[in-house]
C-alpha positions as CSV (number, residue, x, y, z in Angstrom):
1,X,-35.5,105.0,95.1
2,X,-35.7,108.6,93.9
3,X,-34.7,109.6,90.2
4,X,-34.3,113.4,89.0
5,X,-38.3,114.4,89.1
6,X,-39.2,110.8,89.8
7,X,-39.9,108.8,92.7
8,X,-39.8,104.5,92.2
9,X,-40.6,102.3,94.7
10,X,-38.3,99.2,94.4
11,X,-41.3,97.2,95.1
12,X,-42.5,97.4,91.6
13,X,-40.7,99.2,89.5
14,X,-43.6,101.5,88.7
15,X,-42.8,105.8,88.6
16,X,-44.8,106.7,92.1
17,X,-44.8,110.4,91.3
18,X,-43.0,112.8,89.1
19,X,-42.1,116.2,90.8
20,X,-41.1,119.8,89.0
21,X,-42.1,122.3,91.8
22,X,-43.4,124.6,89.0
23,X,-44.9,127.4,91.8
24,X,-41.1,127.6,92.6
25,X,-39.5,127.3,88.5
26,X,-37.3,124.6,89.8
27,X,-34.8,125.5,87.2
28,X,-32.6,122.1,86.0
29,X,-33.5,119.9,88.9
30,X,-30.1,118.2,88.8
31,X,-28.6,116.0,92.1
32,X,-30.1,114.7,95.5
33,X,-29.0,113.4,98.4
34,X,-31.2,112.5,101.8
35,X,-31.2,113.5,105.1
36,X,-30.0,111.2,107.8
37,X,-33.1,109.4,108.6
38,X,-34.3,108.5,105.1
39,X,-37.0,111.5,105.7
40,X,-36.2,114.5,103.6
41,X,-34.5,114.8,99.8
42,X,-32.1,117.4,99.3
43,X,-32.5,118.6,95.4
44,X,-30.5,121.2,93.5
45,X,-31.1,123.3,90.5
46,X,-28.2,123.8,88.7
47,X,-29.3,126.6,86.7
48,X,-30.9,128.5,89.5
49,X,-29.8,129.9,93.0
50,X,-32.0,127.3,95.2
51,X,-32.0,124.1,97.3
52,X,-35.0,122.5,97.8
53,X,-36.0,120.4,100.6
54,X,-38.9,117.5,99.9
55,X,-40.5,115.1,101.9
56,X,-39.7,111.9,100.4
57,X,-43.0,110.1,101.5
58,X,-45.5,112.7,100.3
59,X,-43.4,114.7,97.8
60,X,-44.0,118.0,99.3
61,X,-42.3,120.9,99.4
62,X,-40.7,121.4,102.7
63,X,-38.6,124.8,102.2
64,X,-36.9,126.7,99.3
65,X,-33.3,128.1,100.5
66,X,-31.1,130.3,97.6
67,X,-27.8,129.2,98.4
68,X,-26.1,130.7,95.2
69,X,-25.4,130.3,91.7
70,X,-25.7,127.2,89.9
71,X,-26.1,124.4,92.8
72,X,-24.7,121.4,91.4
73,X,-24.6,118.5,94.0
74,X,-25.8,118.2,97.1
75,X,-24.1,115.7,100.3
76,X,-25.1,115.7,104.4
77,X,-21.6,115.7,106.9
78,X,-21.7,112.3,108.7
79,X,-20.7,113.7,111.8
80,X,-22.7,116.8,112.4
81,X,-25.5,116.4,109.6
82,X,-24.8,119.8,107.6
83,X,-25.7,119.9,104.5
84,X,-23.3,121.2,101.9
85,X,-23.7,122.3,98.3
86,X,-21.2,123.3,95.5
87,X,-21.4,126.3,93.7
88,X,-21.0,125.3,90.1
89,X,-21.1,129.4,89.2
90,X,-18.7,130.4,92.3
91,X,-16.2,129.7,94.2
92,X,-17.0,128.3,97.0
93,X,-18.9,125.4,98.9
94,X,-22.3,126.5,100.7
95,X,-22.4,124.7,104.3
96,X,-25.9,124.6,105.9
97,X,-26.5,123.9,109.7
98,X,-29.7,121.8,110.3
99,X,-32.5,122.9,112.1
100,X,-35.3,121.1,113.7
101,X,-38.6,123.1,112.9
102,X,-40.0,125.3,110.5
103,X,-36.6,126.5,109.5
104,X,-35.0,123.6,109.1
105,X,-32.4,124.4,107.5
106,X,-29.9,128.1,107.3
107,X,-26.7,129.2,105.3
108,X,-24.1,129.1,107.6
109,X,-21.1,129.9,105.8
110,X,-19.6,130.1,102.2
111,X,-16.5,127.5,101.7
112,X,-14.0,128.7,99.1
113,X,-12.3,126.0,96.8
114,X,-9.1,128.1,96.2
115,X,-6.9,130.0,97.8
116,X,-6.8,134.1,98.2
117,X,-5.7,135.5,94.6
118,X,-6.5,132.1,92.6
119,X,-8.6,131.6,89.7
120,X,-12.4,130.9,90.4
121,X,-12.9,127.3,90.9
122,X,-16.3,126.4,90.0
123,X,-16.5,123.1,92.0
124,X,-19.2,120.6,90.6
125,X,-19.8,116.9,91.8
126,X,-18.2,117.0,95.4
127,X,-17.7,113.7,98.0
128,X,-17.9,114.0,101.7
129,X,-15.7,111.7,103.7
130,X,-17.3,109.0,105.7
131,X,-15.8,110.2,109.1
132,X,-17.2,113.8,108.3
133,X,-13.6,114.9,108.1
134,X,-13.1,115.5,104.6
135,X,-14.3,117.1,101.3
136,X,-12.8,116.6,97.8
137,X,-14.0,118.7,94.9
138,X,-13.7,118.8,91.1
139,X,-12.8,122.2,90.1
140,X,-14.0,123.0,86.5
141,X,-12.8,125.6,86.0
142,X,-8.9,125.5,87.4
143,X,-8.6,121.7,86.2
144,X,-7.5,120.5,89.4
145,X,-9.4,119.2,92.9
146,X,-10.0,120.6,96.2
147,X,-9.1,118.3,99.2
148,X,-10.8,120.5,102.5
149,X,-10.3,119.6,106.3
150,X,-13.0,120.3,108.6
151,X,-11.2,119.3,111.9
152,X,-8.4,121.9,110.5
153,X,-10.8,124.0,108.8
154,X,-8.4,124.3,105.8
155,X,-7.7,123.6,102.4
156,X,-5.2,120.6,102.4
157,X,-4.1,120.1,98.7
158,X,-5.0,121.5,95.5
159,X,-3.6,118.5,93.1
160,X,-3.4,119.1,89.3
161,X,-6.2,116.4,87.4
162,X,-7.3,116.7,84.0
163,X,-9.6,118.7,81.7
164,X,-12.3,120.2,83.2
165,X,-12.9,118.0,86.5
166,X,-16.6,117.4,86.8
167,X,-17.3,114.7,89.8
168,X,-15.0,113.4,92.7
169,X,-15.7,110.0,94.7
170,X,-13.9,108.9,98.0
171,X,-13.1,105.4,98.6
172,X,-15.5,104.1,101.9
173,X,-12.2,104.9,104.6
174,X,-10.9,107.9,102.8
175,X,-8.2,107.1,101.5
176,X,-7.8,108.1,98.2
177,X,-10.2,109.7,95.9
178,X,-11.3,109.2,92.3
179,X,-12.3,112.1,90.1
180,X,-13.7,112.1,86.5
181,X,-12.2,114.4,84.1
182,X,-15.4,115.1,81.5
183,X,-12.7,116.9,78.8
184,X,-9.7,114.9,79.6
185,X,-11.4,111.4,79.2
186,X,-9.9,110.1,82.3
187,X,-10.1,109.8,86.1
188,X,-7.6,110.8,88.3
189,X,-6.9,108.4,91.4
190,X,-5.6,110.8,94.4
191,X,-3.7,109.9,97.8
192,X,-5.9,111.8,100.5
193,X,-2.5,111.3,103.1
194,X,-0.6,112.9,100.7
195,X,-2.2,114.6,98.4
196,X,-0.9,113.8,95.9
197,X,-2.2,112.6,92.1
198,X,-1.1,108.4,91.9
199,X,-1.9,108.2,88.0
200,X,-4.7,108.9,85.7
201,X,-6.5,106.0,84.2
202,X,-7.1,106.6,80.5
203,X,-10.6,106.0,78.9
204,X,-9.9,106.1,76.4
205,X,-6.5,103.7,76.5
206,X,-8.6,101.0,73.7
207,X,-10.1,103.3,71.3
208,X,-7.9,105.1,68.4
209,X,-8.8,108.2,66.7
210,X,-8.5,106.8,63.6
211,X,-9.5,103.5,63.5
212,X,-12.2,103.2,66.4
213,X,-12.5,100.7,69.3
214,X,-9.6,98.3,69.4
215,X,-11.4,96.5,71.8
216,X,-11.7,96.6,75.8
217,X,-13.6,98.8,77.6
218,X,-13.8,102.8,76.8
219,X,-15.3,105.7,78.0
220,X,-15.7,109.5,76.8
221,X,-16.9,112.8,78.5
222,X,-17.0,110.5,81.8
223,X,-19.4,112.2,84.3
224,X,-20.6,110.3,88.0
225,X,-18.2,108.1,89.3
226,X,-18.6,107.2,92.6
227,X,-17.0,104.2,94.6
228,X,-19.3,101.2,95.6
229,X,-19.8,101.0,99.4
230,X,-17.4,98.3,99.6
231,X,-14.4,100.0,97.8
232,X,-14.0,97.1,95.1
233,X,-15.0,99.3,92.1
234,X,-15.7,102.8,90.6
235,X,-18.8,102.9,88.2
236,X,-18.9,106.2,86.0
237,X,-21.6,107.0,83.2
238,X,-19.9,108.5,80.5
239,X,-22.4,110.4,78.0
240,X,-20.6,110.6,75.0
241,X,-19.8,107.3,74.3
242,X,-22.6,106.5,75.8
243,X,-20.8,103.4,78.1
244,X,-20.8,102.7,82.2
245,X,-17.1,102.4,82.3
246,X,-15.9,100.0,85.9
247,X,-12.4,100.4,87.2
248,X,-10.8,97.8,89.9
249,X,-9.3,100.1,92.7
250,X,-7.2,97.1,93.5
251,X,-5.3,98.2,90.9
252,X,-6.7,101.0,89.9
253,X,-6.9,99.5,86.5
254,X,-10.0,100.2,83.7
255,X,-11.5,96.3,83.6
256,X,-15.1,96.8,82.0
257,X,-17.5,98.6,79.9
258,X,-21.0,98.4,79.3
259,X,-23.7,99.6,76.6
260,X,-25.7,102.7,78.7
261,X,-27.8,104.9,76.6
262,X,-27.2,108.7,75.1
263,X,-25.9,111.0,77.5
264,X,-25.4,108.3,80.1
265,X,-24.6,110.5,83.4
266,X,-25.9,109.8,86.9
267,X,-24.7,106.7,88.9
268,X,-24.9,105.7,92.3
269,X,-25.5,102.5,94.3
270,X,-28.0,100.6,96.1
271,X,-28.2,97.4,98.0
272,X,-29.4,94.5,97.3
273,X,-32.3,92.6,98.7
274,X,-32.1,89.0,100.2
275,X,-29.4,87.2,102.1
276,X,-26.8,87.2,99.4
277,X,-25.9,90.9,99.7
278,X,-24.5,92.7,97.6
279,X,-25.4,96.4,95.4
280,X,-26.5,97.4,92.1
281,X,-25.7,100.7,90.4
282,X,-28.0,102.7,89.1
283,X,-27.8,104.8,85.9
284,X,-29.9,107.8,84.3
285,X,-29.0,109.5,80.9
286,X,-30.4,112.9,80.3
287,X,-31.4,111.4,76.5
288,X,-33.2,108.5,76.9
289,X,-36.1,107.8,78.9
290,X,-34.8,104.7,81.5
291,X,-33.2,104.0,84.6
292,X,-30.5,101.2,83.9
293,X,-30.3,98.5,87.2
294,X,-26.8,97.8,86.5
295,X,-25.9,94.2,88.4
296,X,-21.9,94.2,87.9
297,X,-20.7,92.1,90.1
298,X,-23.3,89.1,90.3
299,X,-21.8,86.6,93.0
300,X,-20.5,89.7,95.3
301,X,-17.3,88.4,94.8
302,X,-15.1,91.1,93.8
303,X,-14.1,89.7,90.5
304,X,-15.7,90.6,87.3
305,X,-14.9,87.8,85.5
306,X,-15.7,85.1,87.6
307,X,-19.2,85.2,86.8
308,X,-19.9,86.7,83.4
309,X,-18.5,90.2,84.1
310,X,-21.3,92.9,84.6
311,X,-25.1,92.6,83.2
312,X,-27.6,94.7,82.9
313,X,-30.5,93.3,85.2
314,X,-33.3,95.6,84.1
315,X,-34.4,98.8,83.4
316,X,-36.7,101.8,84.7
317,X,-39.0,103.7,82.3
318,X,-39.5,106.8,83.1
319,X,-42.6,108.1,81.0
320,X,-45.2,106.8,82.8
321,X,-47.8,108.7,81.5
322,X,-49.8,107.0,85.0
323,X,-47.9,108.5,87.5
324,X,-48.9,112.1,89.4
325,X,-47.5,114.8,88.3
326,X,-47.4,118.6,89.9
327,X,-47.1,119.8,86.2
328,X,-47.9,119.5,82.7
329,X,-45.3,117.6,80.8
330,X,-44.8,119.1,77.1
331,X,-42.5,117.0,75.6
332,X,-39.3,114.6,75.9
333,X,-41.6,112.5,78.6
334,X,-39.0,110.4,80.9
335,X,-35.8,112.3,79.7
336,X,-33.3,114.6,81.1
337,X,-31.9,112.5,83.7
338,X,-29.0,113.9,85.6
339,X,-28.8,112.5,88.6
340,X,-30.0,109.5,90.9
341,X,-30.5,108.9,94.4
342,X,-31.1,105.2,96.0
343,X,-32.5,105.5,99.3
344,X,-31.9,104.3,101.6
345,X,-28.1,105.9,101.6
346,X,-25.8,102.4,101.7
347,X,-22.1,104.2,101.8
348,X,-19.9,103.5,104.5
349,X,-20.7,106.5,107.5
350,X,-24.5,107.4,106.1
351,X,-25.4,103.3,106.0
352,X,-24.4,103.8,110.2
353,X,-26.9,106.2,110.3
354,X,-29.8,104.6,109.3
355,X,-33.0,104.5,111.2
356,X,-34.2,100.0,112.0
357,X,-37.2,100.5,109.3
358,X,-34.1,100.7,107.1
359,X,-31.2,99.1,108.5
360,X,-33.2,95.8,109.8
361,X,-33.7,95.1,105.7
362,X,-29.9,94.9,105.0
363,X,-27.3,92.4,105.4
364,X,-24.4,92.7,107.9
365,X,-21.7,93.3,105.4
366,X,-24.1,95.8,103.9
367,X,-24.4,97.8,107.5
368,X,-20.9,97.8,107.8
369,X,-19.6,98.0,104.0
370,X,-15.7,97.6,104.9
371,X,-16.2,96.2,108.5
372,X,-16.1,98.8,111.1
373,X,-17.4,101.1,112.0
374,X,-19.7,98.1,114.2
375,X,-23.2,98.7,113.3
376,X,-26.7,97.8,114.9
377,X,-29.8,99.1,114.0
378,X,-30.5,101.9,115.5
């Protein structure tokens, strides 16, 4: 598993390496995402103008491309392996062809989020779709989303969302997508047939201004919040509340919170080992110097309360002052944790993609999260 500047073999739990690319003044190392085999790590710098490319093995630099202004997330097209990165400081989405070789990768177009004589979007935390079809952005600037069609090569809907939109989340068949409103303390659930915005879920639903919790789950400034590979759950880390907030997209209700630490923020999932199945989410907060291994759903059954509800199965720290570094750290050792990549890639169209080293260790339902597309090792 990678973390922001941290690489942890699930083997033991032990930070392998810890990574700043300080010839290049990586500037805010913020979100990953890997290639198709598993080989390379995708990292942005948020407030910079680069991606970076890294062999995952050996932590190396692989190749430095500027892309434009404030990078934010990073995600590979299932169907053609681009890479694409918002532009937190423009616009527009960068789309990058991949290249065998020493170049490896090249800017092949910019994508813009709006329409001609709209406001700036500034789209953060996009999700691709799992056919390679689709893109949904957050727009955080025009509080609203951007649903894009590569087959069309269009925008398809611009729905309204809440304050300041700041990370998006497709279900595993694309159907409707989730997106985390950081100012408006929601998340808007969207029809991807339609378009259109089904309800926002309100994080804030038992807490009152006055008063204080009134007990339930609740969530504030609500960041990451992707969709488990299955499509039973959104997990989002929400950093001022400091709580991993869990909605059911059955009904697309808010059913559980749980203690995270200050400035909880990245989340995403990995599988489980052994027969049983099954993932885990992980968590980073950019104030705290852990990794939470988030078990929520401890039978794989769907239903949070037939077995305890979520627990917390361990933790990650992240100041190791053991590990190799590539620079001196000065202070706040393990902190800053933005983002968080499992690896290998277990969502529904990457997990399809995986090379036997990796797909050989999963479980069938895992291969093939919602049943089809049929998967065998490749």
């Amino acid at each position: 598993m990678v973390d922001v500047g941290n690489s942890i073999p699930a083997s033991n739990w032990k930070v392998k390496q810890k990574i700043a690319l300080p010839d290049q003044k990586m500037n805010n190392g913020h979100n990953m995402w890997a290639s198709h085999d598993q080989k390379q790590i995708y990292q942005t710098e948020w407030h910079g103008k680069s991606l970076f490319v890294i062999d995952r093995v050996s932590g190396q630099l692989l190749k430095e491309i500027e892309v434009g202004h404030d990078p934010a997330h990073v995600m590979t097209r299932v169907d053609t392996e681009q890479v694409h990165v918002t532009l937190n400081g423009e616009d527009s989405v960068v789309e990058l062809n991949q290249k065998k070789g020493p170049s490896y990768l090249h800017v092949k177009r910019l994508i813009p989020m709006q329409l001609p004589g709209e406001k700036q979007a500034q789209p953060h935390a996009h999700w691709m779709g799992f056919d390679g079809h689709t893109m949904a952005t957050p727009n955080s600037n025009t509080a609203d989303s951007t649903l894009y069609d590569f087959v069309q090569d269009k925008i398809l809907h611009k729905p309204q969302t809440g304050a300041l939109p700041i990370a998006a989340a497709m279900n595993p068949n694309s159907t409707k997508y989730y997106v985390s409103n950081y100012l408006g303390n929601s998340t808007s659930v969207i029809d991807m047939a339609t378009g259109t915005k089904i309800k926002d879920i309100n994080l804030l639903q038992n807490y009152d201004a006055i008063t204080g919790p009134t007990g339930g789950p609740i969530g504030a400034l609500p960041i990451q919040t992707p969709v488990s590979p299955d499509g039973k759950f959104v997990i989002t880390g929400n950093t001022l509340t400091g709580t991993i907030t869990i909605i059911d997209t059955a009904t697309d209700t808010l059913v559980a919170s749980v203690p995270c630490d200050p400035g909880c923020h990245g989340v995403n999932f990995g599988a489980k080992a052994g027969a049983s199945g099954g993932y885990y989410a992980y968590v980073t907060s950019k104030f705290s110097n852990r990794l939470i291994v988030l078990d929520y759903d401890p039978n794989n059954d769907g239903i949070l309360s037939n077995d305890g509800g979520p627990t917390v199965a361990g933790w990650v720290v992240l100041a190791d002052n053991a590990a190799p570094t590539d620079d001196a750290i000065t202070g706040n050792k393990g902190m800053g944790g933005q983002g968080v990549l499992p690896v290998p890639n277990v969502y529904n169209g990457w997990v399809q993609k995986l090379p036997a080293s990796f797909c050989n260790q999963l479980t069938p339902q895992q291969r093939n999260p919602i049943g089809s597309p049929v998967s065998n090792c490749q």
